[in-house]
N, C-alpha and C positions, 0 to 999 in steps of 0.2 A: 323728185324731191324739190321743194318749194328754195327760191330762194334764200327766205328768213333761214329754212335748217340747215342752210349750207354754210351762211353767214356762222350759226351758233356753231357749228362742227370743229370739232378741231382735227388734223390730219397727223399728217407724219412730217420725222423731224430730221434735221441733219446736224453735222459734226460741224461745218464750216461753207463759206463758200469757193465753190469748184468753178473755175474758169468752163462754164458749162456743167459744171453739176454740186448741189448739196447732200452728202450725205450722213446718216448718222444714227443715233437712239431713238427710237420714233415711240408713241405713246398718245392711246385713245382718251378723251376727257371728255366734259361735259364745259364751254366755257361756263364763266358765274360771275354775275356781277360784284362787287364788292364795296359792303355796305358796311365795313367796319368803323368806319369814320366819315364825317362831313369834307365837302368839298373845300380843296384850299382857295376857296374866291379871290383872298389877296394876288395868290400868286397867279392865277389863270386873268385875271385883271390885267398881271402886266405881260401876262403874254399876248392878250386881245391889243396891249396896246404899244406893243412893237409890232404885230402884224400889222396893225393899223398904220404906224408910222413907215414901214417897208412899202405898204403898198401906196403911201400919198408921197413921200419923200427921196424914195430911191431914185438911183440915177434913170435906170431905165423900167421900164413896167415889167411887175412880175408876176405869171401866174398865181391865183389862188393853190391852184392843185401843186404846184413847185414846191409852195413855202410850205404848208401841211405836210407833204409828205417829206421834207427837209429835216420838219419838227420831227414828226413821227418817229424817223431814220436817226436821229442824235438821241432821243430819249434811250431808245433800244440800245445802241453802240456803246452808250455811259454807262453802262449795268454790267457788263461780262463781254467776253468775245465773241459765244456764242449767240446772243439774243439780235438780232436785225429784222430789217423792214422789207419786207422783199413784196418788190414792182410788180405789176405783169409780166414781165421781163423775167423773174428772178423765180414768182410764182411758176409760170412753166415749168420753168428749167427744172426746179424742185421736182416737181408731178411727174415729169419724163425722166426723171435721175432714177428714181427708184422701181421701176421698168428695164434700168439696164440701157436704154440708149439715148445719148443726148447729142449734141453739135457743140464743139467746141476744144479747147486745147487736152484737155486731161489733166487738168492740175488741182488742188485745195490749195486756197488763198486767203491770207487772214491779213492781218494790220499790225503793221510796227516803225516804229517811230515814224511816223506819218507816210509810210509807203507800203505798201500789197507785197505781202512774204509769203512763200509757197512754202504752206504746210506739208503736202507729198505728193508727186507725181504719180498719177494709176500707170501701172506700169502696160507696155504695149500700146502706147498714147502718143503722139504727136510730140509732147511734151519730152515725156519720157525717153522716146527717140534722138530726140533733140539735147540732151543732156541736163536737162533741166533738173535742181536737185534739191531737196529739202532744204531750208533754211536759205535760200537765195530771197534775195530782196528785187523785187520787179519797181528800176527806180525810172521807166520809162515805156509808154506801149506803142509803137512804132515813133512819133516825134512828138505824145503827148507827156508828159512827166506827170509821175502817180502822186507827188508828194501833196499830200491833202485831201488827195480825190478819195472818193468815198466807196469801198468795197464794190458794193452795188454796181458802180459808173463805171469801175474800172474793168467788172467779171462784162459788163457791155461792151467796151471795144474791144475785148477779146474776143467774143463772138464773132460768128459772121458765116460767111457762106461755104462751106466746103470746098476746100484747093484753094481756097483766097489766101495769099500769104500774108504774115503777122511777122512783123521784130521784139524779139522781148530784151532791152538794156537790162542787164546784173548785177547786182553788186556781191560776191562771195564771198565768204569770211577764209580770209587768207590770200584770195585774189589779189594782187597787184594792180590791177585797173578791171575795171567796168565790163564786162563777156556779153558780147552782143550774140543773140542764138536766133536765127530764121525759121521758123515754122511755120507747116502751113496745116489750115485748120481742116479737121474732118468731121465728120460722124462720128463719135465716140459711143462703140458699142464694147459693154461688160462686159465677157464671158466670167461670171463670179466664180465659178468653181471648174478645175482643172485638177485631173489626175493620172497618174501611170503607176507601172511596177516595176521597182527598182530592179535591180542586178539580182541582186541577194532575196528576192521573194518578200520584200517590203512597199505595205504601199504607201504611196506618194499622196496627200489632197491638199492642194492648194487655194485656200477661198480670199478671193481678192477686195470684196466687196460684200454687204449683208444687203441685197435686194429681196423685191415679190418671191423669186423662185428660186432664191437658194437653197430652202431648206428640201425644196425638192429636187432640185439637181444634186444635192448634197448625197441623195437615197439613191439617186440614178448613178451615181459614179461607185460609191460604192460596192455598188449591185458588181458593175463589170470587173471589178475588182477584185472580185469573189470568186467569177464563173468558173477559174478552174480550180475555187477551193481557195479557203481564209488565208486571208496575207500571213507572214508571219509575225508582220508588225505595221503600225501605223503611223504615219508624221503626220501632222496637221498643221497645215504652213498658215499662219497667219499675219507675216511679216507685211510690211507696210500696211496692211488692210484699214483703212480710216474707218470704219462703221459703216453702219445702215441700219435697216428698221428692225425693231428691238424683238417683235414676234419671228425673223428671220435666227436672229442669233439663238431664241429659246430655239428653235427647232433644229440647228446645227448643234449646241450644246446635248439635247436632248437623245439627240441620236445615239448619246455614248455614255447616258444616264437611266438608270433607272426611272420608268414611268411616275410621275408624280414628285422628282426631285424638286428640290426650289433649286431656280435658278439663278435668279437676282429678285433683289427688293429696293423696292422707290420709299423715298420720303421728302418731305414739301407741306409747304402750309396750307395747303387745300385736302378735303378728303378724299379728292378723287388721285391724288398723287403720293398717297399710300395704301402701295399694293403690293404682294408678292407674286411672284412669275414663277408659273412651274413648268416642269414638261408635260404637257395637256393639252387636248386639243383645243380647247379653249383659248388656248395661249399664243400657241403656237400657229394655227391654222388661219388663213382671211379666204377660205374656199370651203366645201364641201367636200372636196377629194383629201383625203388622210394621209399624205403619203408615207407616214412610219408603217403603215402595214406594209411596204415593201423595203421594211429595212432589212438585211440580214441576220441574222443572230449573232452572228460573231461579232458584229460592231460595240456588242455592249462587256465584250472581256477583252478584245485584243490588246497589247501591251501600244501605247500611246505615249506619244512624244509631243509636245504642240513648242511649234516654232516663232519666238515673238521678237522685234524690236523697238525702237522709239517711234515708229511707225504702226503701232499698231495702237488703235485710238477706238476708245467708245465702247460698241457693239463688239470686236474682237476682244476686247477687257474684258468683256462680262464674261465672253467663252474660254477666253484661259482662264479665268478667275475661278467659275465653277468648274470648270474642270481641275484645276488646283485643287481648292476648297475640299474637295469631296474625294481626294487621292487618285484621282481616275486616271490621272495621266502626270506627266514630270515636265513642267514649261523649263524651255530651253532657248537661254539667247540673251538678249539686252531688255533693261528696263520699259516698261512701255512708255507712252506717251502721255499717258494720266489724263484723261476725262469722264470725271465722275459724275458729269450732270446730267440731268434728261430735258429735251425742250418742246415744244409741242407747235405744231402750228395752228395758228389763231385765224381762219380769215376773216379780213375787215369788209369787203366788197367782193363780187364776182370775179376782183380780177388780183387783187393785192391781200395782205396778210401778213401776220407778224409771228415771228421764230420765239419764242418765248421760254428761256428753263426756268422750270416749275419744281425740282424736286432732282434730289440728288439718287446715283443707287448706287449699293450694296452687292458685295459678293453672300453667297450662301455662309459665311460665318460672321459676318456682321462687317468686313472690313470697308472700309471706302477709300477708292483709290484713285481719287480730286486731287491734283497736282501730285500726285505720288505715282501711279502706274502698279502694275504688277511688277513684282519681284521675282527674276527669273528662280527657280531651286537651283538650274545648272547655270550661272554667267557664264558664256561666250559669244566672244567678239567676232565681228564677220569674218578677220580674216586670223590666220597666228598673233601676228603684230597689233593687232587691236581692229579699231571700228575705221575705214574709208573716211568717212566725214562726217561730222556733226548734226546732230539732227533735231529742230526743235522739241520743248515738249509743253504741257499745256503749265507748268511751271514758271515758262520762259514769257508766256503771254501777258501783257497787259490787262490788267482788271479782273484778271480770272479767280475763279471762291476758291476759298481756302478748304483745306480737308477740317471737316470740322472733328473726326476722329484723332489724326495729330497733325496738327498743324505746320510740322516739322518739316520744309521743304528741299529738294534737291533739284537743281537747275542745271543745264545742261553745261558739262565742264569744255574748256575752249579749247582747240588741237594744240599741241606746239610745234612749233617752227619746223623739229624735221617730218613732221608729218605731212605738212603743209604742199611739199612737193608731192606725196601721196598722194592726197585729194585732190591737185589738177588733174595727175594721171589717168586717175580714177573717174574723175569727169566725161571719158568718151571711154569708159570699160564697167558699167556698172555690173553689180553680181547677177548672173543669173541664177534668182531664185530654182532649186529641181535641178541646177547641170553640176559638171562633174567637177569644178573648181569651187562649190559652195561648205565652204567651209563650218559651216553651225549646221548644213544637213547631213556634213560627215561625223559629225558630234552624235546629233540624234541618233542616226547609224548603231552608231559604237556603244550608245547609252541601250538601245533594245537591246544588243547582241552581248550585253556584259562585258563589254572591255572600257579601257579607262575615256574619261573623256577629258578633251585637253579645257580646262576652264579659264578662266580671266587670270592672272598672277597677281597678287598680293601687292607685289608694288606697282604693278599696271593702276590699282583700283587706288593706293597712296597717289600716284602721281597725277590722277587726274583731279585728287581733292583738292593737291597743290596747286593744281594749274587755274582751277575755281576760284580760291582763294585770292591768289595773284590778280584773275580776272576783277573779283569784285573790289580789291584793292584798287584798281588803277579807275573803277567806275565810280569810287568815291573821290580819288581827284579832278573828276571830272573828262577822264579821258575816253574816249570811246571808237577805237583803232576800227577801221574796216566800217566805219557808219557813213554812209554819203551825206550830205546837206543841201541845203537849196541851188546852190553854184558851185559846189565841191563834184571836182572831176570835170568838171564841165571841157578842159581845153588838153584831157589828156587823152590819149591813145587806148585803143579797144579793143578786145582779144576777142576773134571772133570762130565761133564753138560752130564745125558742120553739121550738120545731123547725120547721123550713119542711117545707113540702109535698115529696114526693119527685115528679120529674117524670113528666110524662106518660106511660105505655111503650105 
């Protein structure tokens, strides 16, 4: 393939930037130039002539390529959270994320109030080892400080060579000072899909990630699943699962739908970004090998539970959602994470490219759930007591679209005080998704086998509305409890988090 068609291609897209990897809704286009309107001359005028004045008057000389791709990098950022500029650097990382193995900590990173916030740890990661937790704010990367630094720069010095150790400074919400965590960097290989048979003759599948071969490992686990005869029930764990590529999810979804279901539907101001997705091979496949001919039969009636929480972002939306939509199964758990866009990449040169959403999507009944998420049928929380710790959602993000079905948004409510000592605890005991203390997989449990299941409480779900409320009370007086600043903390005391052992394999 010639360069020019590489340049026009667009590839596949991600949720956010991962401290070594992007992932997310991916989506085939056609770029197109756009001739809707004439050039704004004035304004491109004055932008030729602050480059001009940068590169005659600044203090010190600065590359051409620096300041363009600077430009580039701000235009993207000021649009949504999802749209960015990604380097050589950045482009890799992308290419090798969705393959399943990258270099780097295990985290998604986004931007808030001018500092790099881990949207969610992949679990069995460095990172995750490390304690590292949704919603921490990374306000330091070994002795540089993030505040300002720009996504891109900062998922860079998080990189680096396997076994090279890395400091990540914290700021957590409820933390009393700063949590300094040592990690040290690896290979970060996905295993996306994981599964066993429970106690009780139910099986287990847990998909962590939507890459190349999910939807084929998806049929391989299955399979084993089966050998000595249909489970009697199915869980489908898609808890934390941030996305990946969008022909991977039609084919996980599809596995437990009827042939030629819709799966999701895009819309966007170009024609190539309204499309519907079915379960077809069309859709579904980027090979030659079919792998639903080796699904089992049973996959497409067994009694299904699908497991979600705020953690579950994108590409795992779309598969609860149709699975919702269409009755197939009973989602069970916490709200999800709510990212209703799709973005495409654009490359600009052989070696950089731009992350672009182009077009929103749609569950198979028309819903869109852009800063909303899915709505569990069964709410429960991780544990009796409620949810561990706070977890962003795409609500909580800076700049991000509105639902344009309702507009109507819910942002993530703040812990109170006695919970607070919880989520330290909780900091070196996270749940292990599959074991015998997982409280929402004993829910699903209980929901196949017809006994009751314990749900959220009534004033569980009052008292987090009040805590919201209060929260955004005290943000119109301008207060903003647990936010670091430029010299804030600077001369206090630092708790510093081991990493525990990773388990035996």
């Amino acid at each position: 393939m010639g360069s020019k068609s590489k340049v026009r291609s667009i590839g596949l897209v991600s949720v956010g930037v991962v401290a070594g990897v992007l992932v997310s809704v991916g989506l085939t286009a056609v770029a197109q130039r756009d001739t809707r309107g004439p050039l704004p001359l004035e304004e491109l005028r004055q932008f030729s002539s602050v480059f001009a004045t940068i590169k005659s008057s600044y203090v010190e000389p600065v590359d051409d390529k620096k300041l363009i791709d600077g430009a580039i990098a701000g235009m993207l950022s000021d649009l949504d959270p999802h749209s960015a500029y990604l380097d050589a650097d950045a482009y890799r990382e992308m290419q090798s994320t969705t393959q399943g193995e990258f270099g780097g900590l295990g985290i998604e990173v986004g931007t808030e109030d001018g500092f790099v916030k881990v949207i969610s740890p992949i679990e069995d990661t460095p990172a995750a080892r490390a304690g590292v937790k949704a919603g921490d704010l990374i306000i330091k990367i070994d002795d540089k400080s993030t505040k300002g630094l720009l996504l891109n720069d900062a998922v860079k010095l998080m990189r680096g060579k396997p076994k090279t150790p890395i400091v990540l400074t914290l700021v957590r919400k409820g933390a009393d000072v700063p949590l300094v965590v040592k990690i040290e960097r690896d290979v970060i290989k996905v295993q996306s899909v994981r599964s066993k048979t429970l106690d009780n003759g139910v099986g287990y599948v847990r998909v962590s990630q939507f890459q190349e071969q999910t939807g084929a490992d998806l049929i391989t686990h299955l399979d084993r699943l089966g050998k000595n005869g249909a489970p009697k029930g199915l869980v489908l764990d898609l808890r934390n699962d941030p996305g990946g590529l969008l022909h991977s999810a039609i084919g996980v979804a599809g596995a437990f739908l009827p042939p030629g279901s819709v799966i999701v539907t895009t819309d966007g101001r170009t024609p190539d970004s309204k499309r519907k997705y079915e379960s077809v091979p069309a859709d579904y496949l980027r090979s030659s090998d079919d792998y639903m001919k080796r699904l089992p039969a049973w996959a497409k009636t067994i009694p299904m539970v699908v497991l979600v929480n705020a953690g579950s972002a994108s590409a795992s939306e779309i598969v609860a959602g149709a699975l919702q939509d269409t009755d197939r199964a009973k989602v069970l758990g916490t709200q999800t994470f709510g990212k209703g866009s799709v973005q495409v990449i654009l490359p600009i040169s052989r070696e950089s490219a731009i992350k672009l959403t182009t077009s929103r999507y749609y569950t198979p009944k028309g819903r869109s759930i852009q800063a909303k998420g899915i709505v569990p049928d069964l709410a429960v929380t991780e544990t009796p007591d409620g949810d561990l710790f706070e977890r962003p959602r795409e609500a909580d993000l800076a700049k991000h679209l509105i639902n344009d079905k309702d507009p109507e948004e819910k942002k993530s409510a703040v812990l109170d005080p006695e919970k607070l000592a919880e989520q330290r605890k909780a900091a070196l005991k996270p749940i292990e998704f599959g074991g015998a203390d997982d409280f929402q997989l004993q829910q699903a449990l209980n929901q196949l086998a017809g006994r009751p299941v314990q749900v959220a409480k009534a004033e569980d779900v009052a008292k987090a509305a009040a805590q919201q409320a209060a929260s955004k009370a005290d943000e119109e007086k301008g207060t903003k409890p647990n936010r670091p600043s430029d010299g804030d903390k600077a001369n206090k005391p630092v708790e510093v988090i081991k990493p525990t052992p990773a388990p035996a394999k």
